[in-house]
KOLKOLDREN-875221 format. One record per residue: residue in one letter; x, y, z of N, C-alpha, C in turn. Coordinates in Angstrom, 2 decimals. Example, Ala and Ser with C-alpha at 12.3 -4.5 7.8 and 13.67 -1.06 7.14 Angstrom:
REM KOLKOLDREN-875221
NODE; a; 13.19; -5.69; 7.80; 12.30; -4.50; 7.80; 13.20; -3.30; 7.80
NODE; s; 12.85; -2.25; 7.08; 13.67; -1.06; 7.14; 12.90; 0.03; 7.87
***
This chain:
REM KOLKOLDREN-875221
NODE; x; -89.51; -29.70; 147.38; -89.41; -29.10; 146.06; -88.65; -30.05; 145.15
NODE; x; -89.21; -30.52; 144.01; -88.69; -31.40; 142.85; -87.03; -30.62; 142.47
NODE; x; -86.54; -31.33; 142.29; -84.98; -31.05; 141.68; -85.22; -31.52; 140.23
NODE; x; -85.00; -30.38; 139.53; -84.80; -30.22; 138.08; -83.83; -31.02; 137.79
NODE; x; -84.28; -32.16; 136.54; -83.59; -32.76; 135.36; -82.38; -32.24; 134.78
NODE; x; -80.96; -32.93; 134.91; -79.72; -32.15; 133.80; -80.76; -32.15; 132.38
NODE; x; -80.45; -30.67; 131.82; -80.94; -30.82; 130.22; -79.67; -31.52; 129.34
NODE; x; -80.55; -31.98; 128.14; -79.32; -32.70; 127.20; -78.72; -32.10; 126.41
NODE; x; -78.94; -30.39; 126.42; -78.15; -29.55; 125.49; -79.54; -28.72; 124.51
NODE; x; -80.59; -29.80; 124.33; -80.88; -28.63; 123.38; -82.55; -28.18; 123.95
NODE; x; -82.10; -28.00; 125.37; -83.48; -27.56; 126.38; -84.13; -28.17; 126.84
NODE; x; -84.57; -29.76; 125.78; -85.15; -31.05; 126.47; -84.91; -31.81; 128.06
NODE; x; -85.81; -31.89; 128.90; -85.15; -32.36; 129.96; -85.50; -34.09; 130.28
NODE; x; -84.92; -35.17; 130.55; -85.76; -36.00; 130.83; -86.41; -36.42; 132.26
NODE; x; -87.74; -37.00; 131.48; -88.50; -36.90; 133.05; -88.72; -38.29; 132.71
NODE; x; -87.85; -38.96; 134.17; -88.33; -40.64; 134.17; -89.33; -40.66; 134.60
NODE; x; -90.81; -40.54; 135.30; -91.79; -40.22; 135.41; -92.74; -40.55; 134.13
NODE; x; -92.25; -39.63; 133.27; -92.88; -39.46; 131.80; -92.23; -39.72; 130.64
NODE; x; -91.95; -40.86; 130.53; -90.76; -40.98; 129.66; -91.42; -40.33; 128.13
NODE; x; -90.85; -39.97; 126.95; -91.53; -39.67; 125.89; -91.51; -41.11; 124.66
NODE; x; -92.45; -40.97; 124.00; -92.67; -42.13; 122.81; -92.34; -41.96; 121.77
NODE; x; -91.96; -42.48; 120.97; -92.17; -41.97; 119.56; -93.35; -42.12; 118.81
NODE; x; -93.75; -41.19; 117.93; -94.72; -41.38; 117.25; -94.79; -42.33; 116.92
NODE; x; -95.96; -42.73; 116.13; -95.55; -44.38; 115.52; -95.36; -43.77; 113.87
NODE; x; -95.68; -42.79; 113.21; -94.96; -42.53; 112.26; -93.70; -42.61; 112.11
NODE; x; -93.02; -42.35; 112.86; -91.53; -42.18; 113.38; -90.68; -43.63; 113.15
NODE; x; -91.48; -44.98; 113.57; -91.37; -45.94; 113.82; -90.88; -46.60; 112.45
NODE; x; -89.89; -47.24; 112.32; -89.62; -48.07; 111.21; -89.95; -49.96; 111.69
NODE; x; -90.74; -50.20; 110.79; -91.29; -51.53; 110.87; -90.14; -52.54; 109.84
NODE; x; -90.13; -53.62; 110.43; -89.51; -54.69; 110.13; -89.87; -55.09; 108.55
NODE; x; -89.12; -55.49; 107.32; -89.61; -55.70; 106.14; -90.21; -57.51; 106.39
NODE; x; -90.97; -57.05; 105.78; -92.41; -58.56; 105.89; -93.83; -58.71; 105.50
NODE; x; -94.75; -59.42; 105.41; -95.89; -59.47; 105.06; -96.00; -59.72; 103.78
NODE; x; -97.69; -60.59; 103.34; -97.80; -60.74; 102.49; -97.30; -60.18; 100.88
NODE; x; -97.82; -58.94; 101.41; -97.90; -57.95; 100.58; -96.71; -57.56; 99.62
NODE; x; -95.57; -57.38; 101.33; -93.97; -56.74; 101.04; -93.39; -58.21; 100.10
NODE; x; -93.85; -59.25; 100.34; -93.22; -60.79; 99.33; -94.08; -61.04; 98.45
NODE; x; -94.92; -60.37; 97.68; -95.14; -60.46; 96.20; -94.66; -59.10; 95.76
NODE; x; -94.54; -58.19; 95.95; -93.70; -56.97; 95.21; -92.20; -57.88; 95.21
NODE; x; -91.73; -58.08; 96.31; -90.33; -58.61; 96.39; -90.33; -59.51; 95.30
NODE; x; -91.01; -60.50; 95.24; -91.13; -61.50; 94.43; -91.33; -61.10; 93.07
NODE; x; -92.01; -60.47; 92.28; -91.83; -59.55; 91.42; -90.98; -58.85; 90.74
NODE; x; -90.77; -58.10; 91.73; -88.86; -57.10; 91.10; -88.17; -58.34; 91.30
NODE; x; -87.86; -59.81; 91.80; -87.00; -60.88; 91.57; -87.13; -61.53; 90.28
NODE; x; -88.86; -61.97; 89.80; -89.16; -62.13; 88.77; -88.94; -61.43; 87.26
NODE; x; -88.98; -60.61; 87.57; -88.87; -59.83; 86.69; -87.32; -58.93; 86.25
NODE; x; -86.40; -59.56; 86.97; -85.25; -58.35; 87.25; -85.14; -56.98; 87.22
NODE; x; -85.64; -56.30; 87.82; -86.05; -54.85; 88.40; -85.31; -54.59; 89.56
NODE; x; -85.09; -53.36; 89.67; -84.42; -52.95; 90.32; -85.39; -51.67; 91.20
NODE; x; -85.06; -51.17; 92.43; -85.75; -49.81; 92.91; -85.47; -49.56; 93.81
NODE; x; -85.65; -48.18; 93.93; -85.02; -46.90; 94.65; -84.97; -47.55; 96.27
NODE; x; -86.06; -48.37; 96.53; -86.25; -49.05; 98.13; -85.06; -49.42; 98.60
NODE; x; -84.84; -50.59; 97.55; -83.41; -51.55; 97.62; -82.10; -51.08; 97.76
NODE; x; -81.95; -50.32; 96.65; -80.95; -50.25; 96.21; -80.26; -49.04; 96.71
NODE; x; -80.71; -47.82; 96.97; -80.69; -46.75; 97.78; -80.68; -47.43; 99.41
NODE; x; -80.69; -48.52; 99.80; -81.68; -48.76; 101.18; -82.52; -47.61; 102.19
NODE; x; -83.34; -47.70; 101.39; -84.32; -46.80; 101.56; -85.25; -47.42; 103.31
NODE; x; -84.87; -46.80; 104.25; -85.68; -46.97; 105.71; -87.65; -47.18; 105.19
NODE; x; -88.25; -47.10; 104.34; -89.46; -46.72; 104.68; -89.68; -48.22; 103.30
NODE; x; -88.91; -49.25; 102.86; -89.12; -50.32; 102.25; -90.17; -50.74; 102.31
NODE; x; -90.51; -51.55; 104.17; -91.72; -51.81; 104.52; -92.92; -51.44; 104.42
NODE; x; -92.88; -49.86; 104.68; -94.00; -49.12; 104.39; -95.15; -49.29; 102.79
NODE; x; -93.82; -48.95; 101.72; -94.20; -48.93; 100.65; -94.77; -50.15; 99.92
NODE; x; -93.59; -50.61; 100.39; -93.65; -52.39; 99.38; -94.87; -53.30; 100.35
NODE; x; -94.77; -52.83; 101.85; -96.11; -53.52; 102.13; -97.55; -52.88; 101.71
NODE; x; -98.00; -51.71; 101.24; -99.06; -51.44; 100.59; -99.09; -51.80; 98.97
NODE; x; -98.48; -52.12; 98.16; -98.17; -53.19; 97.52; -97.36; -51.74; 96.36
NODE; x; -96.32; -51.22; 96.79; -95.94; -50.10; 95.51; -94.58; -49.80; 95.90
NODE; x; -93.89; -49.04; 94.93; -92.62; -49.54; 94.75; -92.03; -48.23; 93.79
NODE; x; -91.00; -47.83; 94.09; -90.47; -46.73; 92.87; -89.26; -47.63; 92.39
NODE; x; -89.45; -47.37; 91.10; -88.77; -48.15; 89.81; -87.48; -47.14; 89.85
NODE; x; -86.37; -48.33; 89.26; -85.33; -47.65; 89.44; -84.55; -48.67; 87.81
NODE; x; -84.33; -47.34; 86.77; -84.49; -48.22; 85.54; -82.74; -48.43; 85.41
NODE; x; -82.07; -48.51; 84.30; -80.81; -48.47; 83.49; -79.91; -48.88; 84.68
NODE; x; -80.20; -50.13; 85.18; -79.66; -51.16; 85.93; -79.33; -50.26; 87.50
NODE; x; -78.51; -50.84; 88.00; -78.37; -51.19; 89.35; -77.26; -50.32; 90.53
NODE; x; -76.24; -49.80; 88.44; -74.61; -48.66; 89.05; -75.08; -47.65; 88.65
NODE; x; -74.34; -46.54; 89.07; -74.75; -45.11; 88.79; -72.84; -44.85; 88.10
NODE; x; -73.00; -43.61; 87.55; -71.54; -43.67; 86.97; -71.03; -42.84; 87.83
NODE; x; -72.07; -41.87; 88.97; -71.33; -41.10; 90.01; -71.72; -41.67; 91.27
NODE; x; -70.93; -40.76; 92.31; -70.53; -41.31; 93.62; -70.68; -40.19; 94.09
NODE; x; -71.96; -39.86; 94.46; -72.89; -38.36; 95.24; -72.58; -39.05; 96.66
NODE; x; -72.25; -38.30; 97.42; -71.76; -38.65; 99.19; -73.19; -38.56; 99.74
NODE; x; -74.07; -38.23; 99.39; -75.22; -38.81; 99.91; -76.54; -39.30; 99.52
NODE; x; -76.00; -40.44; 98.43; -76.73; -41.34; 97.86; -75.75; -42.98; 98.30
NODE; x; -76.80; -44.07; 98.76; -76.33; -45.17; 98.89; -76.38; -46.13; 97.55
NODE; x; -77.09; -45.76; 96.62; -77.08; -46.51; 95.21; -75.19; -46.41; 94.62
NODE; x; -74.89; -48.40; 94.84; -73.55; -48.36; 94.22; -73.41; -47.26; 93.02
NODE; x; -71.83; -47.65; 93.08; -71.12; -46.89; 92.01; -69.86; -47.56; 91.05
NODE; x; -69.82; -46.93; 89.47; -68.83; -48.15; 89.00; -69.51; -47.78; 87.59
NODE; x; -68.72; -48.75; 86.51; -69.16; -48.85; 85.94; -70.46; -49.83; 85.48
NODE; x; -71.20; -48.76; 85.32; -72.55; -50.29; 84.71; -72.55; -50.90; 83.35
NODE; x; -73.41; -52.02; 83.36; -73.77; -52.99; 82.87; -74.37; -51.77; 81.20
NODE; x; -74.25; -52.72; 80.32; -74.75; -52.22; 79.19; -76.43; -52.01; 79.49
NODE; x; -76.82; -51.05; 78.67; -78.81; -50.75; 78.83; -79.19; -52.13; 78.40
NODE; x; -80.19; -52.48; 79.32; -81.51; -53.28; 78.80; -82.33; -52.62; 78.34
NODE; x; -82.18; -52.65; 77.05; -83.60; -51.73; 76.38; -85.26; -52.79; 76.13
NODE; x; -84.80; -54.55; 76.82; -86.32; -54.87; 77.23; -86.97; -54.11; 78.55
NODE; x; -86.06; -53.79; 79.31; -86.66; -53.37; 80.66; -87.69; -52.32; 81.22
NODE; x; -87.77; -51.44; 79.82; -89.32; -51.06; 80.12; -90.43; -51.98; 79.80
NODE; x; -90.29; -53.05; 79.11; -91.45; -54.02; 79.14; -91.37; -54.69; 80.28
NODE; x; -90.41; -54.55; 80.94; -90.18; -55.36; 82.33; -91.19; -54.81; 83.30
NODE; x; -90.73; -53.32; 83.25; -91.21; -52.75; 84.27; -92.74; -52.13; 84.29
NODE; x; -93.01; -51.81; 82.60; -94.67; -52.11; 82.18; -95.15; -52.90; 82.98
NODE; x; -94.75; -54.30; 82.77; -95.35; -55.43; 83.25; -95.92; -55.75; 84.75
NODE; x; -95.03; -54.92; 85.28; -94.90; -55.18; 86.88; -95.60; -53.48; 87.51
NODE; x; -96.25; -53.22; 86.57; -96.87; -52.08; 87.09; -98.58; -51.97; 86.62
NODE; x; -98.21; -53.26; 85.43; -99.66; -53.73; 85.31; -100.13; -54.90; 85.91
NODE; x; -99.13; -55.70; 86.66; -99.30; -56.86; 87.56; -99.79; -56.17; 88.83
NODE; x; -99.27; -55.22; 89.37; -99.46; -54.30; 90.73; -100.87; -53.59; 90.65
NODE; x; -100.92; -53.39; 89.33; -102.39; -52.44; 88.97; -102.32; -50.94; 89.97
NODE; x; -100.83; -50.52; 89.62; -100.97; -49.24; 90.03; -101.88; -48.24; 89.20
NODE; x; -102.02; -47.31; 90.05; -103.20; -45.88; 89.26; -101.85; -45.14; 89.12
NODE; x; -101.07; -45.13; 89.78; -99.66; -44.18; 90.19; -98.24; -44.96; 90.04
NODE; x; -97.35; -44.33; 89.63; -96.31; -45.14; 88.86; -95.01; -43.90; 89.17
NODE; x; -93.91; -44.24; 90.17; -92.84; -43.47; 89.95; -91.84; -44.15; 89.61
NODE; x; -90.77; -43.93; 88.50; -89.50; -44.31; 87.73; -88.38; -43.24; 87.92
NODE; x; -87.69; -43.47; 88.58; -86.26; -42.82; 88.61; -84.94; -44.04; 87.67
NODE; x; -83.66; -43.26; 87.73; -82.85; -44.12; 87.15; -81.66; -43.60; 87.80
NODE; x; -80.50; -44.76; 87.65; -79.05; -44.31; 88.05; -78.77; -43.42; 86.92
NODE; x; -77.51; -42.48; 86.83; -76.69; -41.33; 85.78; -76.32; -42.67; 85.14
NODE; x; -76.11; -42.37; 83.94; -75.55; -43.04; 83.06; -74.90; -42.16; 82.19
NODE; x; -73.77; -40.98; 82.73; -72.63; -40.20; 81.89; -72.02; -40.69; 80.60
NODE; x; -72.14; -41.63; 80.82; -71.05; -42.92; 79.59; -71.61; -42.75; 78.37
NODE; x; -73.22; -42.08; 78.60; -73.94; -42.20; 77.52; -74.54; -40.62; 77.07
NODE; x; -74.33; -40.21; 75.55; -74.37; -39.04; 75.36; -76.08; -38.58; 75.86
NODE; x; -76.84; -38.97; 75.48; -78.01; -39.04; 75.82; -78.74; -39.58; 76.95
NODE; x; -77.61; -39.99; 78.12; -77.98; -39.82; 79.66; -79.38; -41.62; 79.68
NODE; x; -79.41; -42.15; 78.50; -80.36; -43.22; 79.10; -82.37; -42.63; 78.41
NODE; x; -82.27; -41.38; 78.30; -82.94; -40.77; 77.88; -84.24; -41.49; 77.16
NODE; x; -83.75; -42.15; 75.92; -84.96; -43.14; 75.36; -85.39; -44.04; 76.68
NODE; x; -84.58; -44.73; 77.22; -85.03; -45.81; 77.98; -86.72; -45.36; 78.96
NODE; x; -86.32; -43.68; 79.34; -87.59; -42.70; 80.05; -88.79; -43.33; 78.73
NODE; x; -88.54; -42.70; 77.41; -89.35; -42.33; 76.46; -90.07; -43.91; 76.77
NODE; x; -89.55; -44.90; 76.39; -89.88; -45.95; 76.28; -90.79; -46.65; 77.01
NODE; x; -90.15; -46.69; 78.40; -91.31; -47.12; 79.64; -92.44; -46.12; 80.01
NODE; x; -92.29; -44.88; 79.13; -93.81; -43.86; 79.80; -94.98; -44.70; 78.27
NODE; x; -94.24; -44.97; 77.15; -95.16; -45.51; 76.26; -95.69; -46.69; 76.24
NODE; x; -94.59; -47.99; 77.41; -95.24; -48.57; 77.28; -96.18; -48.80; 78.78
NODE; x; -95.87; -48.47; 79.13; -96.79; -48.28; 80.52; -98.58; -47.59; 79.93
NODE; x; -98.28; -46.84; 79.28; -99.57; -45.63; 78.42; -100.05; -47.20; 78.19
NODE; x; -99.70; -48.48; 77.63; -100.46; -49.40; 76.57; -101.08; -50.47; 77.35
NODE; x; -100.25; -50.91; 78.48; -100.50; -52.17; 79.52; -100.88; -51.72; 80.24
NODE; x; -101.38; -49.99; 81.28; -101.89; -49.68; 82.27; -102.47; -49.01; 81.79
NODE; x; -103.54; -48.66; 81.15; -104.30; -47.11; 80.84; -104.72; -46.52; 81.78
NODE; x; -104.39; -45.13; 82.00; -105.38; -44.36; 83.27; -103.98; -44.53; 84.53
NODE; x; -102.89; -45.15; 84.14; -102.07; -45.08; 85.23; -101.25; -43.58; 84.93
NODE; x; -101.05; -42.96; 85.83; -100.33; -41.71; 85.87; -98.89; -41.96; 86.08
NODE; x; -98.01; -41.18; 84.98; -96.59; -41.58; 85.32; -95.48; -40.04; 85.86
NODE; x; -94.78; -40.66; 86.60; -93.99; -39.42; 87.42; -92.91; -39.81; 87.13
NODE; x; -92.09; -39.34; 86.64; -90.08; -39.59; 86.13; -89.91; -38.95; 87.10
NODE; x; -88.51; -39.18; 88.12; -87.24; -38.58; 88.20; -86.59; -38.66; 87.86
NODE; x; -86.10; -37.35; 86.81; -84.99; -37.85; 85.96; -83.60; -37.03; 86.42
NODE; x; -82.45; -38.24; 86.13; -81.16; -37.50; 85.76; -80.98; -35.93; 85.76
NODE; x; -79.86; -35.34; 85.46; -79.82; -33.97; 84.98; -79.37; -34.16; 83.89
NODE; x; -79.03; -35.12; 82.90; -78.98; -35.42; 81.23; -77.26; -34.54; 81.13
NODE; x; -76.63; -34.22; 82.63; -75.52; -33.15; 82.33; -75.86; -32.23; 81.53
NODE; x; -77.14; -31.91; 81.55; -77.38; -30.51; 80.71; -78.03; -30.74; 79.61
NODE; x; -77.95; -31.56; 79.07; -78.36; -32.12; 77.46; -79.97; -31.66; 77.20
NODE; x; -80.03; -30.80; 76.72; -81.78; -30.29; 76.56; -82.30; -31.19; 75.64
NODE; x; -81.75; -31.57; 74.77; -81.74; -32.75; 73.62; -82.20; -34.00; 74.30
NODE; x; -81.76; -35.17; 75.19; -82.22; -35.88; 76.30; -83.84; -35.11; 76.68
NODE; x; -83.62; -34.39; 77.47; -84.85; -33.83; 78.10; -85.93; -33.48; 77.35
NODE; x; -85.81; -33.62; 75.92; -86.62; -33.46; 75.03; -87.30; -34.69; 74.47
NODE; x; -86.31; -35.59; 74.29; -86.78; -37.32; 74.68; -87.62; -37.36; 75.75
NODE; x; -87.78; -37.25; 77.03; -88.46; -37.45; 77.66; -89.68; -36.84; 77.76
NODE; x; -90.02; -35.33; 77.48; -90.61; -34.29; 77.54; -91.79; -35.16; 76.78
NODE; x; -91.07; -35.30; 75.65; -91.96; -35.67; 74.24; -92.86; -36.84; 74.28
NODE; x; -92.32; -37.89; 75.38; -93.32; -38.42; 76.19; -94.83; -38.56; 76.70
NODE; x; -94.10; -37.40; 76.86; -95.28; -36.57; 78.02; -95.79; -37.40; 79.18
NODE; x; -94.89; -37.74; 80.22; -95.01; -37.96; 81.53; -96.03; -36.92; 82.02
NODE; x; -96.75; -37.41; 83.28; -98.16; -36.43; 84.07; -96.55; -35.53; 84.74
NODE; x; -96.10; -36.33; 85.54; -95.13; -35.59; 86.64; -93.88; -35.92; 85.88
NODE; x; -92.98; -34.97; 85.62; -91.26; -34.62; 85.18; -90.91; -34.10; 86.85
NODE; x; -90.52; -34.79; 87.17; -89.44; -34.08; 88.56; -87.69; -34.05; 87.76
NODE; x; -87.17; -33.93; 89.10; -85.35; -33.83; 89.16; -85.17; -33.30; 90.51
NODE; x; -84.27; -34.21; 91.20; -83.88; -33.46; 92.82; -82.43; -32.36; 92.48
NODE; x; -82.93; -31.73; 92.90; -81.61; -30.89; 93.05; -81.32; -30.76; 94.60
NODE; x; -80.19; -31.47; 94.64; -79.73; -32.24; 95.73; -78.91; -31.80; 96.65
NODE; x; -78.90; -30.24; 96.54; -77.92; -29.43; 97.64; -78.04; -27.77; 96.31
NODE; x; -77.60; -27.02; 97.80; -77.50; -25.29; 97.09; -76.25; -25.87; 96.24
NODE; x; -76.89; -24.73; 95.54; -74.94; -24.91; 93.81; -73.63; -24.71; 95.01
NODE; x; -73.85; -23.56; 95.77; -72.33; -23.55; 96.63; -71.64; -24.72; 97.26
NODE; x; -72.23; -26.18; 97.57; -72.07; -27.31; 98.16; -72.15; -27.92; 96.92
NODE; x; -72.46; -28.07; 95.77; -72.28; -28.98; 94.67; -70.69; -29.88; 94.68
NODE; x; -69.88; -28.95; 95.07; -68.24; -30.01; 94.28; -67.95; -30.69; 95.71
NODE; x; -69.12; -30.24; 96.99; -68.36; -30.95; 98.58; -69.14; -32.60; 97.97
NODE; x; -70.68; -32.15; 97.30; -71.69; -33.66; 97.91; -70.97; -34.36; 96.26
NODE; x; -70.94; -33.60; 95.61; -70.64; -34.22; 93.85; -69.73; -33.81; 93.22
NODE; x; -68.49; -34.42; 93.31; -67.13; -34.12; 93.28; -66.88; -34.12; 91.95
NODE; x; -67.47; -34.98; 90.89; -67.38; -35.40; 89.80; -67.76; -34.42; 88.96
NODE; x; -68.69; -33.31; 89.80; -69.66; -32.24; 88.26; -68.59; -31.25; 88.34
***
């Protein structure tokens, strides 16, 4: 009669026999390939910044090797320090208000159909960065036609005024993460 496996606590038993695999979804691949070094090359060219990088985002390879990329605008600092976001913190750099032609550019170089733009908080600023949204959905509308654009935006700290800048846009997709229940807000975001 086989003698049962110690379990590891959460019922799983292991069977050296059968060891288990991981999916290959599961699998994080090494950053490389053609593909992943002209996007790279690109956001270098162009000084761009994105959510892959700068967040260090596990699924880099994935994205940037099918040749796409989420834009990450109003530079590189965020003015908060969310405990579970890896995008530095500090004060940032003044707005580049060329950088939606930047990022136009590199989304009509990519020849995306699909286009996502997020940005760091920029508190410092009454209007949260707000035009900078308006700006890159218009000019993206001129150098990509037929490309669909998706913002994640900020929470503008409330500013409906901001969100009306963007609105007025008219982005296909307006998201916003809301990033924990309100009761955990002051544990993950100490600052709101």
């Amino acid at each position: 009669m086989p003698v049962a496996a110690p379990s590891d606590g959460d019922g799983w038993k292991p069977d050296p026999q059968h060891p288990r695999r991981r999916p290959p979804w599961i699998k994080v691949r090494a950053p490389g390939g053609d593909e992943y070094e002209k996007v790279q090359g690109l956001m270098r060219s162009k000084s761009l910044h994105t959510v892959c990088e700068e967040a260090q985002c596990p699924n880099i390879a994935e994205c940037w090797g099918r040749g796409t990329a989420t834009f990450l605008m109003m530079g590189d600092t965020c003015t908060r320090s969310c405990g579970f976001c890896d995008i530095k913190t500090g004060r940032p750099s003044p707005l580049d208000w060329a950088e939606p032609n930047r990022v136009a550019e590199a989304v009509r170089a990519m020849n995306l159909r699909h286009v996502v733009i997020t940005s760091v908080n920029r508190d410092e600023r009454a209007d949260g960065g707000a035009p900078i949204f308006a700006m890159v959905i218009k000019r993206i509308r001129q150098v990509q036609p037929g490309c669909s654009i998706e913002v994640l935006i900020p929470d503008f700290k409330g500013s409906e005024a901001a969100l009306k800048i963007v609105m007025d846009a008219q982005p296909e997709i307006l998201n916003h993460n809301v990033e924990t229940v309100p009761r955990l807000f002051k544990k993950v975001q100490p600052q709101d």
